[in-house]
N, C-alpha and C positions, 0 to 999 in steps of 0.2 A: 675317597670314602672317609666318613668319621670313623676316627681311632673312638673316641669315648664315645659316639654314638652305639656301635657295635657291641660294646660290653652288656653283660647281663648281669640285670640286679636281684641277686640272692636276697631274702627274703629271712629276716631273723624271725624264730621261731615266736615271739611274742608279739609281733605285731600282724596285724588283720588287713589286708586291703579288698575294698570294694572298687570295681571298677563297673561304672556304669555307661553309658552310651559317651561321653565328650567331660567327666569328669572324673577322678580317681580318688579314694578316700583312706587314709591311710590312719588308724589307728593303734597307739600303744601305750607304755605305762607313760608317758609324758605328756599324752595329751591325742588332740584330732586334729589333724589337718589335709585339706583336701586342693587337688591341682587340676585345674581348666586344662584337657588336651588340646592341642592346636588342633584344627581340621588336618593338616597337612602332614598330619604323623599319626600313626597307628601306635597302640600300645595293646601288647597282647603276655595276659598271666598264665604259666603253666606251673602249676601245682605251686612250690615253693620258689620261684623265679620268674620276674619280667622282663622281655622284652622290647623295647622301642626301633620302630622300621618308618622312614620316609612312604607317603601315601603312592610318590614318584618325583622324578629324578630331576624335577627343577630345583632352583638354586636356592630358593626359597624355604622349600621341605628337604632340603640337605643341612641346612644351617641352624633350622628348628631339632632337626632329629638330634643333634647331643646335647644342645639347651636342651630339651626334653626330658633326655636320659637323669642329664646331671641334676636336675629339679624334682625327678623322682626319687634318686638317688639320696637326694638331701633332706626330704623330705621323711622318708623313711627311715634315715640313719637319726633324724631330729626328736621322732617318734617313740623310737629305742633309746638312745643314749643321751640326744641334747647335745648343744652346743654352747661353747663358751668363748666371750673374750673379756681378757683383762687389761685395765687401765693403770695409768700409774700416774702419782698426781707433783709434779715435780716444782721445787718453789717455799720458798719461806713461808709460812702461816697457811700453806695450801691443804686444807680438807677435806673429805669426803664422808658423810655419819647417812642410814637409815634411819629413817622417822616413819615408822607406819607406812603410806602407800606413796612417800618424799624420798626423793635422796636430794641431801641437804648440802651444798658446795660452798667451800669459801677457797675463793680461785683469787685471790688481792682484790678482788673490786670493793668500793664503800659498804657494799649490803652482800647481803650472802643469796646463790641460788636455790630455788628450790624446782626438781625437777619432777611430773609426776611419772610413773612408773605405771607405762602400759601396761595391759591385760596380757596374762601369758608371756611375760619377761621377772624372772628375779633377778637383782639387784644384793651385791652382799660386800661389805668392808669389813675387811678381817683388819687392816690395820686404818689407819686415818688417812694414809697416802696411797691405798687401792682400792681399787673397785673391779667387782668381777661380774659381769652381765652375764647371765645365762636363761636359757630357750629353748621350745623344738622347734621353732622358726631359723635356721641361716638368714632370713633376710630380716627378722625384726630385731635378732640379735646386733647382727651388723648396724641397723638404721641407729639400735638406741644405741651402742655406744659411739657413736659416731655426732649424733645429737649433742652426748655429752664432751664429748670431744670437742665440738665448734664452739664451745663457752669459753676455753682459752686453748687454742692452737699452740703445740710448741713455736718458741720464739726461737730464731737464728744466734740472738748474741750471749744468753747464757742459758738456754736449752728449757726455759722454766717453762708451762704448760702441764697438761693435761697429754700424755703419749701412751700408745699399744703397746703393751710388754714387749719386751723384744727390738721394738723399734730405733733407728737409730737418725738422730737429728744432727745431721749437716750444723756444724758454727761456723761461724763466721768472722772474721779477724774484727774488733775493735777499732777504732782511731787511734793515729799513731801520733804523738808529738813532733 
């Protein structure tokens, strides 16, 4: 049985959901966004809480049933609160500035990037060496800073990059004479 399929998701008092024949719509003060049910999972609302149950018991709509959950789950909590990740720009002359609908990097390469900032993501540097992506998306949250991420990968031998707060980069021993 799914452990996280089987939870119920409580329903914060400000956000709306519509649930329609094979889509669910979930709005709140962050925005709107709406999730494709799979055939193979039922999703059923009772007052202030929903439920996600497998249609039956193949392997298939047992595997779907807690992705389900957890995508509603996220979707709804994205809704209400938003979600956030932060970057860190590590490295000599390594920047990070907002320009209008640009976030503007200088990562050591000859010219500087400019990156543009999808729709329904803000983008914000409080100092010159962070940046904080935030969303009610989890997945466009993730995609963009990850985007920004792949412009300069932490490096093994002295850690310089672009890395997730928090994160910790593996070095690597030097040459030895």
């Amino acid at each position: 049985m799914s452990r996280v399929g089987k939870t119920i998701i409580q329903l914060p008092s400000e956000v709306k959901v519509t649930l329609m024949a094979a889509q669910l719509e979930a709005q709140g003060k962050l925005g709107r966004l709406s999730y494709n049910i799979p055939d193979l999972v039922s999703v059923v609302q009772d007052g202030s809480s929903i439920t996600v149950k497998p249609q039956n018991e193949t392997q298939e709509a047992r595997s779907l049933w807690g992705t389900t959950q957890r995508n509603i789950a996220n979707m709804i909590r994205g809704v209400d609160k938003g979600f956030t990740r932060n970057l860190e720009l590590i490295g000599v002359g390594y920047r990070a500035q907002v320009q209008g609908n640009d976030l503007i990097l200088q990562l050591g390469y000859s010219h500087e990037i400019k990156y543009r900032i999808p729709a329904g993501i803000a983008i914000k540097c409080e100092k010159p060496t962070s940046i904080e992506v935030s969303g009610a998306s989890k997945q466009s949250v993730g995609q963009v800073a990850a985007e920004i991420r792949a412009y300069r990968k932490p490096e093994p031998y002295k850690g310089k990059g672009v890395i997730r707060q928090g994160e910790f980069v593996i070095r690597k021993e030097g040459k030895k004479k």
